[in-house]
C-alpha positions in Angstrom: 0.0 0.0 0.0 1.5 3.5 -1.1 0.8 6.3 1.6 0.8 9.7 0.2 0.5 13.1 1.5 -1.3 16.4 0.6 0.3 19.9 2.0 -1.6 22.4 1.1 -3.3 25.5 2.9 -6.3 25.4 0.5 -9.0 23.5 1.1 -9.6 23.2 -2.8 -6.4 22.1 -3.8 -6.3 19.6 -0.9 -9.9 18.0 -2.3 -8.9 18.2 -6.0 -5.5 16.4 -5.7 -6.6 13.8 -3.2 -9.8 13.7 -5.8 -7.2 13.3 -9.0 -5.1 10.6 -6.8 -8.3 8.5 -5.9 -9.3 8.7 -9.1 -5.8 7.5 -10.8 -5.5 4.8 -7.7 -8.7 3.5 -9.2 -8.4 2.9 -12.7 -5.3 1.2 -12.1 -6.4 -0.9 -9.2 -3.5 -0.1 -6.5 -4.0 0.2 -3.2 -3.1 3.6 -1.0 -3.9 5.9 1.2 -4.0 9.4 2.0 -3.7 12.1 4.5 -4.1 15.7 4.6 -2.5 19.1 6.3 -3.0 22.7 6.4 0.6 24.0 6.8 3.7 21.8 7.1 4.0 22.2 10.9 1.3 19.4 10.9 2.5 17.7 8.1 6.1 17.4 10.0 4.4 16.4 13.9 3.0 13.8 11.4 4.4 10.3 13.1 3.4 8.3 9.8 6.0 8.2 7.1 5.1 8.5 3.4 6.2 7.5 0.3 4.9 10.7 -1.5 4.0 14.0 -0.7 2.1 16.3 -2.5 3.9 19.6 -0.9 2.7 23.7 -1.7 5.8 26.0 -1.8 3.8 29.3 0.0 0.9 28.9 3.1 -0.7 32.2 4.0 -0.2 31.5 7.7 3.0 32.8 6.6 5.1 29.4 8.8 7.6 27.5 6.9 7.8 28.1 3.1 7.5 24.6 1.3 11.7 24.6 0.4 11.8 24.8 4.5 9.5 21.9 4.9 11.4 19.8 2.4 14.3 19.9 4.0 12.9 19.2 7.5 11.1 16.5 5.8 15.0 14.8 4.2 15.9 15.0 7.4 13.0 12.7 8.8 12.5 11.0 5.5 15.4 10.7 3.3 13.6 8.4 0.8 10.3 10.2 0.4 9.3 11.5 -3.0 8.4 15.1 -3.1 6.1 16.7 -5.8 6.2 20.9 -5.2 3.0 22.6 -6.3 2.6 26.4 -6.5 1.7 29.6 -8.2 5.0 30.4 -8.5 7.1 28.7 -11.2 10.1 31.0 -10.3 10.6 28.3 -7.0 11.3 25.6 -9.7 15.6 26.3 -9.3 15.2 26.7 -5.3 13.2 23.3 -5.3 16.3 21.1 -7.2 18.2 21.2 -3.7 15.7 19.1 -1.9 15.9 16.5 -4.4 12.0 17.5 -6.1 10.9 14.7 -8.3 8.3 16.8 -10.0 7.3 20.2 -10.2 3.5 21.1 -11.0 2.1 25.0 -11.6 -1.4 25.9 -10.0 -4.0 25.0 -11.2 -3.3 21.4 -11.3 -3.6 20.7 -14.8 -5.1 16.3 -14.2 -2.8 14.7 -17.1 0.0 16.1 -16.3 -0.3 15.1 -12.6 -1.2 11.6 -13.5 1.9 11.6 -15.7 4.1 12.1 -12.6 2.2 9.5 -10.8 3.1 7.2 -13.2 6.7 8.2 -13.5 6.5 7.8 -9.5 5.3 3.8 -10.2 7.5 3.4 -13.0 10.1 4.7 -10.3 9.5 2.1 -7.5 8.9 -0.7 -10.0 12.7 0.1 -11.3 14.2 0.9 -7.9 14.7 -1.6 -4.7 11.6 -1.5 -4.1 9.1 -5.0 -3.1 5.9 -5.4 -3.2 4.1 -7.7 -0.9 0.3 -7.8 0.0 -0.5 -8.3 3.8 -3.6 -8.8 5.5 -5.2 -8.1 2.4 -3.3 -5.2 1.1 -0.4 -4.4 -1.2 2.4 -2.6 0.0 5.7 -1.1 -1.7 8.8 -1.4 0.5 12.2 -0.4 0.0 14.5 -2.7 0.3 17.1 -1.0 2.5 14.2 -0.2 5.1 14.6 -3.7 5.9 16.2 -4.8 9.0 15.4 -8.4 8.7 12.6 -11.4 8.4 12.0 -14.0 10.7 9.9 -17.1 9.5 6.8 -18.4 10.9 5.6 -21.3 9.8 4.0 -20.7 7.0 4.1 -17.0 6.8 7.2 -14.4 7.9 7.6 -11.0 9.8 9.6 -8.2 7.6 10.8 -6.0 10.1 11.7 -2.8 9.0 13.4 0.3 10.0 12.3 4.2 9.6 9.0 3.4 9.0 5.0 4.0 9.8 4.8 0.4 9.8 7.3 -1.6 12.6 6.9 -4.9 11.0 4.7 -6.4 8.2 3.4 -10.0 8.1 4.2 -11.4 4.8 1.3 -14.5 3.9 4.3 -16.7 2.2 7.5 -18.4 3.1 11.2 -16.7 4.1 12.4 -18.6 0.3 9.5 -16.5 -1.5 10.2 -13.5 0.0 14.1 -14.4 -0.2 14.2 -14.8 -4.3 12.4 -10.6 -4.1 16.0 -9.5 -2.1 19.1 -8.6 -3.3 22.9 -9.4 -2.5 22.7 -7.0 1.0 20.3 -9.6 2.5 21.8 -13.1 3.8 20.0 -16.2 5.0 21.9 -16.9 8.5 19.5 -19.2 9.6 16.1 -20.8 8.5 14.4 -18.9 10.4 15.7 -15.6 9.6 17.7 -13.3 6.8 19.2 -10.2 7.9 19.9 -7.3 5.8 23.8 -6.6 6.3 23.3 -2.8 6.2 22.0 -3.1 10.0 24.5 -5.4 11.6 26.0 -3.9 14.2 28.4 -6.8 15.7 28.6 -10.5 15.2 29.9 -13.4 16.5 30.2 -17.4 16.1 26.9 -17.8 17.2 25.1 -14.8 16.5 24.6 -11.0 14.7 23.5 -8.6 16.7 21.2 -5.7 14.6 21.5 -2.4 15.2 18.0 -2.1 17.3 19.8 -4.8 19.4 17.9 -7.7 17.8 20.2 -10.9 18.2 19.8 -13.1 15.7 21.1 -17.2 15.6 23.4 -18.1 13.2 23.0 -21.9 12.1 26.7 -23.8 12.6 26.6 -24.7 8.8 26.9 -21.3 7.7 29.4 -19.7 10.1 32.2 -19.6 7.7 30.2 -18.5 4.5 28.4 -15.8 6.8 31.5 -14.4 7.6 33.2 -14.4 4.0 30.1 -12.9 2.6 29.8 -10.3 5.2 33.5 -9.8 5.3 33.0 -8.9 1.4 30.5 -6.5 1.8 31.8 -4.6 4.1 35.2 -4.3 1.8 32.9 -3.5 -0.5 30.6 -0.7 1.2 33.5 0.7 3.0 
């Protein structure tokens, strides 16, 4: 499920986009959800992260301009995909340091904004992204907001980090989710795969996370875990 945001201090921009969005959302049968804010004091006491936000560059309330917000929101949210849109095309230079994936001029012209959304899907589908459904719904992770997955039975737990979402219950086994990861993620156990990014010490017996997790390590792949580790650290150094 994609979770998207909508920063805007008019109420009729707010209804239109999220109108625009439901409607796109729709025809091309995707599952998402959406919140709304008034200025982007709100939007950043927001708890939830999102994967895109819609985000105005001036609010009459005269707080942070939307250049201000964006880089509160890198801070937060390095990952999120920010779409500026305003009255004033002259912000378009100002908007390239906070990494702007789009740029769209009041009033929202509709086929140009679904031709961002799907340059946004196209995006994920290319990038590290997964998608798994849970409990019904499909969701869109990135890979390196995994810290690891632990098995159960017939279903597994992603657990993730920076996120709205702690964990995620995946309806399949660790090998099916396994064969959607790349080379950062390692099978230590049959039980669980870690994601090498978030090791934080390791032993003989075990690999600590970085949230403190400790994590077995079966005796039959000691030697390969450390080799392959070993590598990518050289590698990522």
């Amino acid at each position: 499920m994609l979770s998207f945001a909508i920063c805007d201090d008019s109420d009729f921009f707010r209804t239109q986009i999220k109108e625009y969005i439901m409607s796109y959302f729709i025809n091309n049968n995707l599952d998402y959800v959406i919140e709304e804010f008034e200025n982007g004091e709100k939007l950043l006491s927001s708890e939830n992260k999102f994967d895109l936000i819609f985000l105005d560059y001036e609010f009459e309330d005269k707080g942070y301009n939307g250049i201000e917000i964006a880089k509160k929101l890198r801070i937060a949210n390095d990952y999120t995909t920010i779409i500026f849109i305003t009255s004033f095309p002259a912000i378009v230079f100002d908007s390239f340091e906070v990494d702007t994936f789009r740029f769209l001029v009041k009033p929202i012209d509709k086929i140009k904004l679904f031709k961002a959304l799907d340059d946004f899907i196209s995006r994920i589908k290319k990038d590290d992204f997964i998608q798994i459904k849970s409990n019904g719904s499909a969701y869109y992770i990135k890979e390196s907001k995994i810290s690891y997955i632990e098995a159960h039975g017939k279903y597994c737990i992603i657990y993730l980090e920076d996120s709205a979402h702690q964990y995620l219950e995946y309806h399949d086994t660790l090998s099916k989710v396994s064969e959607l990861l790349g080379d950062v993620f390692y099978r230590c156990h049959k039980s669980f795969v870690v994601n090498m990014k978030y090791i934080s010490s390791f032993d003989k017996f075990s690999i600590k996370m970085k949230n403190q997790k400790t994590i077995p390590i079966s005796r039959g792949k000691r030697n390969d875990f450390m080799t392959v580790y070993s590598n990518y650290i050289i590698n990522n150094a």
